[in-house]
gemmi code that builds the backbone of each chain (N, CA, C; Angstrom):
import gemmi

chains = {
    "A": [
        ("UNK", (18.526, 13.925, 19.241), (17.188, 14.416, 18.909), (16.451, 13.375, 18.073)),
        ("UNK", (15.634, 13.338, 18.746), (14.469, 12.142, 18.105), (12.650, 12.750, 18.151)),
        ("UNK", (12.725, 12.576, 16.749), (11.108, 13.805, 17.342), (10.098, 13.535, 15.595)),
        ("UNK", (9.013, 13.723, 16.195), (7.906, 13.952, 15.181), (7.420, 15.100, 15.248)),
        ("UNK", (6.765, 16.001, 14.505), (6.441, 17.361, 14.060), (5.359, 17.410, 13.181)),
        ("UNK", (4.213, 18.024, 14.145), (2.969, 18.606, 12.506), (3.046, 19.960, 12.122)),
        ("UNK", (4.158, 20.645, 12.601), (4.701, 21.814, 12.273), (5.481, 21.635, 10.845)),
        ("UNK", (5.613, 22.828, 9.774), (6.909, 22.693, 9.204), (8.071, 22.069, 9.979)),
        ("UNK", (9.135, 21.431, 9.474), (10.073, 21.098, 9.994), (11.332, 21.760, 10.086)),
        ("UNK", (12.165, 22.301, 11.128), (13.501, 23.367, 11.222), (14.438, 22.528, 10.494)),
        ("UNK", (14.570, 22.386, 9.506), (15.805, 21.029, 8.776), (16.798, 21.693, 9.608)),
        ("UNK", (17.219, 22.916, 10.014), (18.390, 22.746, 10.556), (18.543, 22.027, 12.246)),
        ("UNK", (17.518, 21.903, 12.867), (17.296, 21.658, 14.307), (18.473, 20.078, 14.467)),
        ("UNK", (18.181, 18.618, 13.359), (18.889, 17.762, 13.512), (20.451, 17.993, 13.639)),
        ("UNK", (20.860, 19.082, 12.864), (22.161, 19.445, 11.933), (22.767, 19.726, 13.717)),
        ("UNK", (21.932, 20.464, 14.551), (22.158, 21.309, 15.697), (22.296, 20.136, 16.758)),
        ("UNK", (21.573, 19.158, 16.741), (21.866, 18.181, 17.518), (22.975, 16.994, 17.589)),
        ("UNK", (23.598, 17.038, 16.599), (24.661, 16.070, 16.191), (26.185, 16.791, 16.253)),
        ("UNK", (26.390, 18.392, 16.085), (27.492, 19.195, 16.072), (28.050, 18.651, 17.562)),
        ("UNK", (29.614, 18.537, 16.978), (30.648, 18.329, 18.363), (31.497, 18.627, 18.049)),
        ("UNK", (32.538, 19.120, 18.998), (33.889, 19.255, 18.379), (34.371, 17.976, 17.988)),
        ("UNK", (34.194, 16.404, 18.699), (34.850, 15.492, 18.064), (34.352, 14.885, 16.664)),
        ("UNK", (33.749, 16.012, 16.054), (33.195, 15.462, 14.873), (33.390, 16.205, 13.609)),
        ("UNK", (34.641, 15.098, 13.022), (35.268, 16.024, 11.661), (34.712, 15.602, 10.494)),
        ("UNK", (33.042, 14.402, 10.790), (31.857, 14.920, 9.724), (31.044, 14.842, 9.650)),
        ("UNK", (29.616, 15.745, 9.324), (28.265, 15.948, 9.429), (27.738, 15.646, 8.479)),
        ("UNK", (26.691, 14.773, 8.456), (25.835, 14.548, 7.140), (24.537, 14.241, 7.100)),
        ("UNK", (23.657, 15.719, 6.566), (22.440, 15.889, 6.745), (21.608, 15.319, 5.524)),
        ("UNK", (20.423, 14.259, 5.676), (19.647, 13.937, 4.840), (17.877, 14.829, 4.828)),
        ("UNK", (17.579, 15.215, 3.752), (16.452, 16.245, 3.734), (15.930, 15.158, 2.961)),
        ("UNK", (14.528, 14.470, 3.147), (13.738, 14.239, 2.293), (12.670, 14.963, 2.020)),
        ("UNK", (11.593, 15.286, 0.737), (10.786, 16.125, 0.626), (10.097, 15.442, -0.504)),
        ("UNK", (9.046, 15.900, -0.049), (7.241, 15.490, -1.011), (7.737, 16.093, -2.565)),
        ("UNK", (7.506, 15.004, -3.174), (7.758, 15.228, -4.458), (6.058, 15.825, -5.256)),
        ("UNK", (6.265, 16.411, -6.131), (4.626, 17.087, -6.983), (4.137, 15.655, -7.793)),
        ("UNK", (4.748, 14.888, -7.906), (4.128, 13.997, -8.768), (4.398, 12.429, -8.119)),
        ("UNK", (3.333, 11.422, -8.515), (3.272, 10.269, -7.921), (2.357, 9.225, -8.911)),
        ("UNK", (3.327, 8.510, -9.702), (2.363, 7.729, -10.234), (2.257, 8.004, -11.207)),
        ("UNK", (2.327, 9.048, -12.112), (2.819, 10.223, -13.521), (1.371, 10.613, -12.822)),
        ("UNK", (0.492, 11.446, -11.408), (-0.356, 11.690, -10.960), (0.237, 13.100, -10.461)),
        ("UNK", (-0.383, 14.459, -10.376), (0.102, 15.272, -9.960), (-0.438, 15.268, -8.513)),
        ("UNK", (0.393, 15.460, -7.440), (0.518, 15.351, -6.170), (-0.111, 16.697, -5.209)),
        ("UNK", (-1.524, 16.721, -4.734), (-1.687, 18.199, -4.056), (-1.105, 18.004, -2.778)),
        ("UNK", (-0.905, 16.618, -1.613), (-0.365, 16.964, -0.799), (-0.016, 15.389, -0.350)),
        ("UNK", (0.531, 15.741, 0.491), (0.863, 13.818, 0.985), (0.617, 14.349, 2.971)),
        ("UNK", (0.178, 13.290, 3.502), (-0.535, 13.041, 4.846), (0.060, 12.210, 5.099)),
        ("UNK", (0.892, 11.977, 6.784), (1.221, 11.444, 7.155), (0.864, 10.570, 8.370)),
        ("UNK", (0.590, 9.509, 8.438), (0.355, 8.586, 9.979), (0.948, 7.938, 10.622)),
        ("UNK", (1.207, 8.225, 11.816), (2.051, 7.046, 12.611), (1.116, 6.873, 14.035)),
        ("UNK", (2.318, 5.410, 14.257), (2.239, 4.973, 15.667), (2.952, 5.990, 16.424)),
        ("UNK", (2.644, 6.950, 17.097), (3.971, 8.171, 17.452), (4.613, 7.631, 18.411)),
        ("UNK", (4.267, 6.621, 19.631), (5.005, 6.140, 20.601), (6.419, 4.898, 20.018)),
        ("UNK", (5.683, 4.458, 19.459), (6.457, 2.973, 18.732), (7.389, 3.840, 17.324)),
        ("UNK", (6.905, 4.551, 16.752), (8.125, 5.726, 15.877), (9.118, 6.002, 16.799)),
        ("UNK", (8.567, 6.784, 17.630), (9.625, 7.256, 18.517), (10.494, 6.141, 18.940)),
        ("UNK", (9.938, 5.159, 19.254), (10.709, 4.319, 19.900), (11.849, 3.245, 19.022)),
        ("UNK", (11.127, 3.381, 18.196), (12.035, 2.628, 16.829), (12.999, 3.174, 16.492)),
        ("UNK", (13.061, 5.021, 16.372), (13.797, 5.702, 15.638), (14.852, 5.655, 16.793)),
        ("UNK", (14.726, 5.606, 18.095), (15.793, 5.557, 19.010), (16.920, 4.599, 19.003)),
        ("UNK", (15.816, 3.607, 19.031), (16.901, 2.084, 18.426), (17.485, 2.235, 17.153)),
        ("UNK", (17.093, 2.762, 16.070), (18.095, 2.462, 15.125), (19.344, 3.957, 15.467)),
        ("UNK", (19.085, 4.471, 16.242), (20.147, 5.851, 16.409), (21.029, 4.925, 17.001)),
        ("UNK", (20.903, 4.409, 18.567), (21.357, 3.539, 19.213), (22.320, 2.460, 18.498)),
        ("UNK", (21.603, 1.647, 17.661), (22.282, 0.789, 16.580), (23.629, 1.976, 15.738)),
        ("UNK", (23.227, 2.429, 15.577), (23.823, 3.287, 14.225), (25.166, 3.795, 15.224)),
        ("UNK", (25.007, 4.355, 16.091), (25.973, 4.950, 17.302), (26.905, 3.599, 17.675)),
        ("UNK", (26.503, 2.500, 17.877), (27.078, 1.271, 18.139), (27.943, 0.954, 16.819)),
        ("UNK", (27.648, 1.064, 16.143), (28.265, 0.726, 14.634), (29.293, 1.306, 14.269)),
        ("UNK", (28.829, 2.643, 14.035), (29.819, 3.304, 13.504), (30.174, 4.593, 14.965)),
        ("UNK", (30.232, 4.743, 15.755), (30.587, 6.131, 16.432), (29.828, 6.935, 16.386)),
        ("UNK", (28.552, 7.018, 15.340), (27.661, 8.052, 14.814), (26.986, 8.800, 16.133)),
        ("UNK", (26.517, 9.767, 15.975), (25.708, 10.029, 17.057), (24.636, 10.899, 15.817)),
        ("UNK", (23.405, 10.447, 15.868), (22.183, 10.599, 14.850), (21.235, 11.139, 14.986)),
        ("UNK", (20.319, 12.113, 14.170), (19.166, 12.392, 15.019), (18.086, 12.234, 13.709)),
        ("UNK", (16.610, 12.225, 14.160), (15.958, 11.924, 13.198), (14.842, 12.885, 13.810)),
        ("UNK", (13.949, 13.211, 12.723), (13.074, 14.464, 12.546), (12.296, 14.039, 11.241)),
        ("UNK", (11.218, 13.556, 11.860), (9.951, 13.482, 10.645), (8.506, 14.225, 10.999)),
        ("UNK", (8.064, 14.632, 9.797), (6.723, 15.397, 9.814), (5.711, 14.449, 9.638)),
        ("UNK", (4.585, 14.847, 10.528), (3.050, 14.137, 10.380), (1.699, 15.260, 10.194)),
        ("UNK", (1.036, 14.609, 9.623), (-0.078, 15.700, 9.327), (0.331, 15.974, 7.649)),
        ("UNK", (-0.252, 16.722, 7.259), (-0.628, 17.245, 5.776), (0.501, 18.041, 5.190)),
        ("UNK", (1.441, 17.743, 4.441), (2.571, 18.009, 4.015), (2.552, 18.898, 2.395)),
        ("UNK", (2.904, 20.075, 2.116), (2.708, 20.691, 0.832), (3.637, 20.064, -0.023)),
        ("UNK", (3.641, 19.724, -1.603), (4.578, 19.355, -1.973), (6.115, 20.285, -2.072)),
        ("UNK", (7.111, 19.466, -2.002), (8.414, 20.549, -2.031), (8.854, 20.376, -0.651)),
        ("UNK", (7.858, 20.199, 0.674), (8.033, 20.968, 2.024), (8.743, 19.318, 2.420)),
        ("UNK", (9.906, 19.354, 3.742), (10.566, 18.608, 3.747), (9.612, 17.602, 4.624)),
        ("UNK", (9.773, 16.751, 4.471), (9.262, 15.306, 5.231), (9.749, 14.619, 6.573)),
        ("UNK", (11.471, 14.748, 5.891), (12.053, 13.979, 7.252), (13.784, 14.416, 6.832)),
        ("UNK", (14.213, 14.788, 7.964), (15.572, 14.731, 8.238), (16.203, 13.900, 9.213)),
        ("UNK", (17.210, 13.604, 8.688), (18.387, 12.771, 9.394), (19.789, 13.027, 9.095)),
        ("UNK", (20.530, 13.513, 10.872), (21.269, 13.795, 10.701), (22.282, 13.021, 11.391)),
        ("UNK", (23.490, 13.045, 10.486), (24.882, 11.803, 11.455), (26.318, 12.612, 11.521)),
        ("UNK", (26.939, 12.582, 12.747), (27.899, 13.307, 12.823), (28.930, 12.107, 13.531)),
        ("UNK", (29.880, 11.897, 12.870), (30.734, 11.340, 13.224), (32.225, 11.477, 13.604)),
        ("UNK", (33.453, 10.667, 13.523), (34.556, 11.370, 13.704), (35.120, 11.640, 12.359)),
        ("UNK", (34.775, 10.889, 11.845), (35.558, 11.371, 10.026), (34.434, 10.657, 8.872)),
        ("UNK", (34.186, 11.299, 7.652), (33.115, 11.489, 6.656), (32.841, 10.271, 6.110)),
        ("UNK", (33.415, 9.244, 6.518), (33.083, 7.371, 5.613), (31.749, 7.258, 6.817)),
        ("UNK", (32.458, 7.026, 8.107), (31.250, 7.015, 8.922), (29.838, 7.427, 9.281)),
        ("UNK", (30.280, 8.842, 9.428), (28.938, 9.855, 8.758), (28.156, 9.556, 7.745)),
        ("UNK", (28.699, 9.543, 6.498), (27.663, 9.715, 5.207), (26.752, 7.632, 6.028)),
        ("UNK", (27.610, 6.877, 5.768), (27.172, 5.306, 6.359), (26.059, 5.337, 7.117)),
        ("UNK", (26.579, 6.307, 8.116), (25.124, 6.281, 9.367), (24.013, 7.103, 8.776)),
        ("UNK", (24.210, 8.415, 8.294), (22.744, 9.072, 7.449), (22.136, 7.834, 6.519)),
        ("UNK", (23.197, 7.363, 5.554), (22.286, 6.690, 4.437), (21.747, 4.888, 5.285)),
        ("UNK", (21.952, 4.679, 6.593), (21.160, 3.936, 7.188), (20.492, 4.494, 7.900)),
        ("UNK", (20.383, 5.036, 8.468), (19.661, 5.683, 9.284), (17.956, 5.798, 7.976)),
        ("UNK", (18.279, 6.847, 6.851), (17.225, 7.164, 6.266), (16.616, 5.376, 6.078)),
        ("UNK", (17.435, 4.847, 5.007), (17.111, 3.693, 4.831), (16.422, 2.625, 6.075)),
        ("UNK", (16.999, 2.775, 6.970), (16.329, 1.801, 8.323), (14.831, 2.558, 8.653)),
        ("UNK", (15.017, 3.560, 8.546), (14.030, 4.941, 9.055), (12.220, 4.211, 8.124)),
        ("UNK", (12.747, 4.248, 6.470), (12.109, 3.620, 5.593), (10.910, 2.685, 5.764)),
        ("UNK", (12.547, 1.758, 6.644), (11.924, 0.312, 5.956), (11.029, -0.397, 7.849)),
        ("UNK", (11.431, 0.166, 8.532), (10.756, -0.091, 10.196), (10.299, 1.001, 10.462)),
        ("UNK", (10.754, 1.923, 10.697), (9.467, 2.924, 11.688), (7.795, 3.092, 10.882)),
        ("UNK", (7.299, 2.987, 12.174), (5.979, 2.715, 11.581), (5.146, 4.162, 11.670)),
        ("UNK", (5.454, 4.644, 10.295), (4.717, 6.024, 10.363), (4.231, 5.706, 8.487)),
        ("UNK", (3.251, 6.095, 7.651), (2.554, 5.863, 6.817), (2.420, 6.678, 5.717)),
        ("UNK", (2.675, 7.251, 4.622), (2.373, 8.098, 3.659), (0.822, 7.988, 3.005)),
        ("UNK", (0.096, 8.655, 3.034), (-1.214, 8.454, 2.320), (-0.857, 10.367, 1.266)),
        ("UNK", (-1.004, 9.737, -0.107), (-0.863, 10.750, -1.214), (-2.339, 10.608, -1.247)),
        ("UNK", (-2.547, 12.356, -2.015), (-3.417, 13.476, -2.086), (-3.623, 13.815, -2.959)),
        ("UNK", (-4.359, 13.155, -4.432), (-4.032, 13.424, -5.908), (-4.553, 14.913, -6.249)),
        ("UNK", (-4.498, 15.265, -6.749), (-4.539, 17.095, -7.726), (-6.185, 16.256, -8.127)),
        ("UNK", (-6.295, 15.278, -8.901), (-7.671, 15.036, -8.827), (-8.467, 14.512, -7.975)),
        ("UNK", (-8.292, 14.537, -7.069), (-9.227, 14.316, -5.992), (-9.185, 13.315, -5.390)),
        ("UNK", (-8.370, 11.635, -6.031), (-8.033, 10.726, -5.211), (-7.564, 10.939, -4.095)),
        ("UNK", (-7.161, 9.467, -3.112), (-6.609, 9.488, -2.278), (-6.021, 8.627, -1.887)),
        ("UNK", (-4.716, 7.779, -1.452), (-4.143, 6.538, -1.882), (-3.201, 6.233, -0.609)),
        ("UNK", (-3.134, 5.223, 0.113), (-2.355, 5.314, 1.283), (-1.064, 4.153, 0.603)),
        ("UNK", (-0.024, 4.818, 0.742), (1.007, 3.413, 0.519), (1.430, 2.941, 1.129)),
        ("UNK", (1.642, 1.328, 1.106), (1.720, 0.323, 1.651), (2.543, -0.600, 1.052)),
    ],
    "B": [
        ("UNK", (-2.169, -24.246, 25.677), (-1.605, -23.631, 27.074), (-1.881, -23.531, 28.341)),
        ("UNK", (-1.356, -24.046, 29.078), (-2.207, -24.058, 31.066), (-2.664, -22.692, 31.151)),
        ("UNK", (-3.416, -22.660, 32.147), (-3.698, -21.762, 32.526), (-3.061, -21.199, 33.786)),
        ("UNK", (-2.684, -20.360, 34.307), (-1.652, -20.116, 35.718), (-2.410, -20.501, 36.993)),
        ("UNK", (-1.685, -20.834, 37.835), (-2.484, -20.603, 39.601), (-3.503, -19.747, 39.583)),
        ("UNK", (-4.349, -20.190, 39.656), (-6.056, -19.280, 40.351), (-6.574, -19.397, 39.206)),
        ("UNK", (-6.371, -19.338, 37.847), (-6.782, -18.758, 36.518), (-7.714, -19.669, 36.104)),
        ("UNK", (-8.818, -19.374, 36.074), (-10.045, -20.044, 35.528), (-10.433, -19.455, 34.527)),
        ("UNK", (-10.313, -18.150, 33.893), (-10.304, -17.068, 32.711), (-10.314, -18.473, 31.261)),
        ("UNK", (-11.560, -18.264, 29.976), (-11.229, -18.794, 28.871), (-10.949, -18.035, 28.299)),
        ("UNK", (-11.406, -16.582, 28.484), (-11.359, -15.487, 27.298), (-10.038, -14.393, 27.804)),
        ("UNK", (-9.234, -13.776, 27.224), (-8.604, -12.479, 27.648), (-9.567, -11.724, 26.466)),
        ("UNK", (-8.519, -10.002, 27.056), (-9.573, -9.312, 26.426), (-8.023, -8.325, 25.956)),
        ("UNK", (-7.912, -7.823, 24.716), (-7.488, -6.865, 24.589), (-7.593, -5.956, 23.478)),
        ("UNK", (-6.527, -4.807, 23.414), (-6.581, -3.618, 22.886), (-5.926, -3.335, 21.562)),
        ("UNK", (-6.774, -3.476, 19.999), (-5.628, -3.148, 19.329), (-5.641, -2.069, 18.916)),
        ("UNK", (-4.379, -1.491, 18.514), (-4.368, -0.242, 17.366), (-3.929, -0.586, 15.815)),
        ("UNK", (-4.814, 0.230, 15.473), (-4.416, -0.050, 13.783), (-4.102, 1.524, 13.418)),
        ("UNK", (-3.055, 1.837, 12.132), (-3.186, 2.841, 11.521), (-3.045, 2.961, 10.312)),
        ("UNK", (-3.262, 4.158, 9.384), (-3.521, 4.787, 8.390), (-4.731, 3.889, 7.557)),
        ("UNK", (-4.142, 3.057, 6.328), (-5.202, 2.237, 5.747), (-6.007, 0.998, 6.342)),
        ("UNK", (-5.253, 0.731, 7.473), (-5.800, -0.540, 8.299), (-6.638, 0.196, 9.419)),
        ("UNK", (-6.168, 1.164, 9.920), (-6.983, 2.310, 10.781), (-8.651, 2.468, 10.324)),
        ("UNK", (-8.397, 2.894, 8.772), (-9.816, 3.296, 8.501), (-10.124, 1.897, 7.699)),
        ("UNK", (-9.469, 1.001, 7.362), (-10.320, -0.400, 7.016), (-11.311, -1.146, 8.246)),
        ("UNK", (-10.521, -0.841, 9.765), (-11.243, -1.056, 10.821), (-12.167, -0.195, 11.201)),
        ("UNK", (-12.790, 1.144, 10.891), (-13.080, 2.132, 11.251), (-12.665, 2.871, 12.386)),
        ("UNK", (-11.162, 2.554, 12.882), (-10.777, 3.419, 13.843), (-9.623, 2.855, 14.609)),
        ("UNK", (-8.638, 3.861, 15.355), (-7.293, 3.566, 16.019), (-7.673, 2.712, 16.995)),
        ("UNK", (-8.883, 2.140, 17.522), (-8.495, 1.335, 19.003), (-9.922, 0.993, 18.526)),
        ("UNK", (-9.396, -0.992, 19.089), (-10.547, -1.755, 19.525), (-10.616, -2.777, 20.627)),
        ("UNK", (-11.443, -3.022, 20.880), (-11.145, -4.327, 21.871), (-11.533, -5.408, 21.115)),
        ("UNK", (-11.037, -6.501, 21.623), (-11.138, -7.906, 20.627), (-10.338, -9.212, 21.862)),
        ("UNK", (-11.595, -9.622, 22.074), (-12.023, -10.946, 22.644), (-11.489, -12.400, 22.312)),
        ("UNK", (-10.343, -12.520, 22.733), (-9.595, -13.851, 22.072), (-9.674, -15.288, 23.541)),
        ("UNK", (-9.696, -16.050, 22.929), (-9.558, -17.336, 23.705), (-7.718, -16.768, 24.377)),
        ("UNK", (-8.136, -17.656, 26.371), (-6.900, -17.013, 26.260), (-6.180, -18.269, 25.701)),
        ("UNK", (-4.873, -17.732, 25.628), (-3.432, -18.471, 25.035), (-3.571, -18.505, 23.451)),
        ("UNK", (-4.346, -17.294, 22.986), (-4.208, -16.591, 21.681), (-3.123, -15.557, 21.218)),
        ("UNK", (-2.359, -15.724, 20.175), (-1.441, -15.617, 20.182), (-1.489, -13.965, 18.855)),
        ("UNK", (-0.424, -13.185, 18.974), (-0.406, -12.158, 18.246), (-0.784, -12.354, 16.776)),
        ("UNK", (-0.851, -13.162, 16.288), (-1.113, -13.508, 14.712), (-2.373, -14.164, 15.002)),
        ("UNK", (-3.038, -14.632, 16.076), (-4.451, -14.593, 15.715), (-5.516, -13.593, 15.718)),
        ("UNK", (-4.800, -12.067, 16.031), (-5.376, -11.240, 15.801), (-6.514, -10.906, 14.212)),
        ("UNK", (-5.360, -11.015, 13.713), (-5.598, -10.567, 11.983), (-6.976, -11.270, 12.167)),
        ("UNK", (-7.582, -12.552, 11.867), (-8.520, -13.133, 11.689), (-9.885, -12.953, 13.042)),
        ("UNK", (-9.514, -12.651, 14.178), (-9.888, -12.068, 14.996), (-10.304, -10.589, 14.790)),
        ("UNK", (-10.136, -9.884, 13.571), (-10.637, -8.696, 13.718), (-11.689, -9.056, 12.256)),
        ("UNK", (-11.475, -9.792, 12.091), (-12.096, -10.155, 10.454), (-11.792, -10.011, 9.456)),
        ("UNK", (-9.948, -9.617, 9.087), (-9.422, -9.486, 7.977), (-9.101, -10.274, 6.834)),
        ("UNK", (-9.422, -11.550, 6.944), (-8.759, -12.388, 6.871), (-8.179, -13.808, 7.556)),
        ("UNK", (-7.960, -14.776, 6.725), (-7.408, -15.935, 7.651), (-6.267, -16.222, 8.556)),
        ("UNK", (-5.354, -15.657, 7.737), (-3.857, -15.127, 7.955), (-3.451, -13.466, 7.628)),
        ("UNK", (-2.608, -13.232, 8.168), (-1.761, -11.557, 8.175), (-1.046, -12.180, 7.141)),
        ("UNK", (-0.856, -11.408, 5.987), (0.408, -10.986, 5.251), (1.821, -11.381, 5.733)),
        ("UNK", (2.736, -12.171, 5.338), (3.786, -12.231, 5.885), (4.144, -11.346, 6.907)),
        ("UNK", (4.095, -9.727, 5.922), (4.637, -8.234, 5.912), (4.081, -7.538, 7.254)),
        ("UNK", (2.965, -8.549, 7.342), (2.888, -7.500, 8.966), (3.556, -7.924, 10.001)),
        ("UNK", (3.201, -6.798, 11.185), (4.161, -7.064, 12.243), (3.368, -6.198, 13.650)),
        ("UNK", (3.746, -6.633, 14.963), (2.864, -6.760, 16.107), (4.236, -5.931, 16.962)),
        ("UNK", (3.548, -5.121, 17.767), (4.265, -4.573, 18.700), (3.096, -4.355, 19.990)),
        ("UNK", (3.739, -5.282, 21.071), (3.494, -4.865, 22.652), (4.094, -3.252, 23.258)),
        ("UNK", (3.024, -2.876, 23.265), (3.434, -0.874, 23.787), (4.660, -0.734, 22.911)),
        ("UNK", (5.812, -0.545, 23.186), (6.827, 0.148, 22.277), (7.781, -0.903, 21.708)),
        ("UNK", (7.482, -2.361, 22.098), (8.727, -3.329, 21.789), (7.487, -4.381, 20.580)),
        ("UNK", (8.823, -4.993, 19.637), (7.950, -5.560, 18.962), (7.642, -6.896, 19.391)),
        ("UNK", (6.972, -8.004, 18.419), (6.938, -9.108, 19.298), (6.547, -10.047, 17.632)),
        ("UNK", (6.871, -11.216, 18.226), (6.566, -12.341, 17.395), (5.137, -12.296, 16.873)),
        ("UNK", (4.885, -13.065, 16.024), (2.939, -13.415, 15.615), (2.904, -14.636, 16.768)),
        ("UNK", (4.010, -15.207, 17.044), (3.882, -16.296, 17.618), (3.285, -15.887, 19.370)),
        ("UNK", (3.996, -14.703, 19.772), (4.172, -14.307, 21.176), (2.477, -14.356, 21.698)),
        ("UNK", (2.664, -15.298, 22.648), (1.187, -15.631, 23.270), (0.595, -14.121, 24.219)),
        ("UNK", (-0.344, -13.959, 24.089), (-1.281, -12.748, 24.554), (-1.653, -12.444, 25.694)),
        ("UNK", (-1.335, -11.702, 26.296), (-1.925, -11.471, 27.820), (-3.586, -10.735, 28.274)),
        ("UNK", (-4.420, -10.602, 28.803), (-5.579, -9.499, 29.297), (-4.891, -8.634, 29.493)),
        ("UNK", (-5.308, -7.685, 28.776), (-5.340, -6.184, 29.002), (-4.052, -5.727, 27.912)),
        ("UNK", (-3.115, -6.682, 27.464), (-2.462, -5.721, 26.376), (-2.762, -4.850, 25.577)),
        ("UNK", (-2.080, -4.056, 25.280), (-2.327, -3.144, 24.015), (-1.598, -3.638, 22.965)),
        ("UNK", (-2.017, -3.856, 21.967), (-1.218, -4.718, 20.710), (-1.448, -3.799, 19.497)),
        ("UNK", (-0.427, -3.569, 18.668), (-0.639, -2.383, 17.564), (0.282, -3.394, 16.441)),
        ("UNK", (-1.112, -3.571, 15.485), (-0.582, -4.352, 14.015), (-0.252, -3.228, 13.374)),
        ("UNK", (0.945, -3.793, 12.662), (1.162, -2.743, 12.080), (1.990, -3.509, 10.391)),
        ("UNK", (1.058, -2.573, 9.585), (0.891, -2.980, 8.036), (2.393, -2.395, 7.786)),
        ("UNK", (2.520, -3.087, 6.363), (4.422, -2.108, 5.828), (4.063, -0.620, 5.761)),
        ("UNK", (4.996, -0.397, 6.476), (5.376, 1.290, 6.233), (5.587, 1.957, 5.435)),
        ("UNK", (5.549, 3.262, 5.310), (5.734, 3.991, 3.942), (6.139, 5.259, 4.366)),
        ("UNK", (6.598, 5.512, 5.121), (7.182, 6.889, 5.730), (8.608, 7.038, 4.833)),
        ("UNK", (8.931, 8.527, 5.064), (10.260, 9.180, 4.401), (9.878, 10.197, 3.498)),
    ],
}
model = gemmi.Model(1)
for chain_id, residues in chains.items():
    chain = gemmi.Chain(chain_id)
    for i, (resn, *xyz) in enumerate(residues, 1):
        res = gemmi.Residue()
        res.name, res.seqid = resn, gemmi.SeqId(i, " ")
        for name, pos in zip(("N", "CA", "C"), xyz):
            atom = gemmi.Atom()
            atom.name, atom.element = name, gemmi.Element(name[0])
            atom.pos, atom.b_iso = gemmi.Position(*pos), 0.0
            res.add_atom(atom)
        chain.add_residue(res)
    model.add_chain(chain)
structure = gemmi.Structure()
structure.add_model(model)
structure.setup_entities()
């Protein structure tokens, strides 16, 4: 499972895509909009992407990650106008035993980060508006 | 760069996308932009008027694959600069 969402996000939907019997471990990453940014109180954070080239990025690093370690990965991020608290992006890695697993989630998020091209623009409580870059 | 069999073309023509802060610095996801051909993905940036040079930090993708600044330009691509990310 590889997917973008301007819906709330099912955090459990990744968890559902990675379950196997040959997999003695699962490891789900939840990220979520924090209330504050900047010591700035946070009304919402907005998200933008390339949705074709996301998609397509997030495949390759599953691909990579599956090559690496055995992982089989899924990734689930939200676009559109996000409440604070509400989750952002999940990634999930199921492997054959828990060194592998936790390895592939915490690259996966991390690769997820630092290449897929999708954008955070924060939503200040005072009325700013700030895209990070 | 030669030009191919038949090709008398100086100009190609293509398509970029920009998003979020570069989106609305351009006023919008898609433009066309008129390059000499055998213009190359990093002469975009200055080609749209940003600037002389791109930021190290950016980076060029042909439809879903990425590509060099160096990778020479075809008519009719779609080319999507794309500024550092900030997703998660």
């Amino acid at each position: 499972m590889i997917a973008l969402s301007r819906e709330p996000l099912d955090t459990d939907a990744p968890l559902r895509a990675v379950e196997d019997p040959e997999h003695g471990g699962v490891v789900v990453f939840i990220g979520a909009t924090r209330a504050e940014a900047a010591r700035r109180t946070v009304a919402a954070l907005e998200y933008d992407a390339h949705e074709a080239l996301a998609l397509a990025e997030m495949a390759r690093i599953a691909d990579d990650l599956h090559a690496r370690y055995g992982a089989r990965v899924a990734m689930l991020h939200r676009l559109g106008r996000v409440e604070p608290g509400q989750p952002s992006v999940v990634v999930a890695a199921g492997a054959a035993h828990r060194a592998e697993a936790f390895a592939a989630c915490r690259d996966g998020i991390d690769r997820l980060k630092a290449s897929v091209p999708i954008w955070k623009c924060t939503h200040f409580a005072d009325g700013g508006r700030e895209w990070d870059q | 760069m030669s030009a191919g069999a038949g090709e008398d073309r100086t100009t190609i023509e293509v398509e970029v996308l920009a998003f979020a802060a570069l989106g609305e610095r351009l006023g919008g996801r898609r433009r066309r932009v008129t390059l000499p051909t055998g213009a190359r993905a990093g002469d975009l940036w200055p080609a749209l008027g940003l600037g002389p040079s791109a930021p190290a930090a950016v980076r060029y993708a042909l439809d879903v694959d990425w590509i060099a600044p160096d990778h020479v330009l075809r008519d009719g691509d779609t080319i999507a600069v794309i500024t550092p990310v900030s997703g998660g």
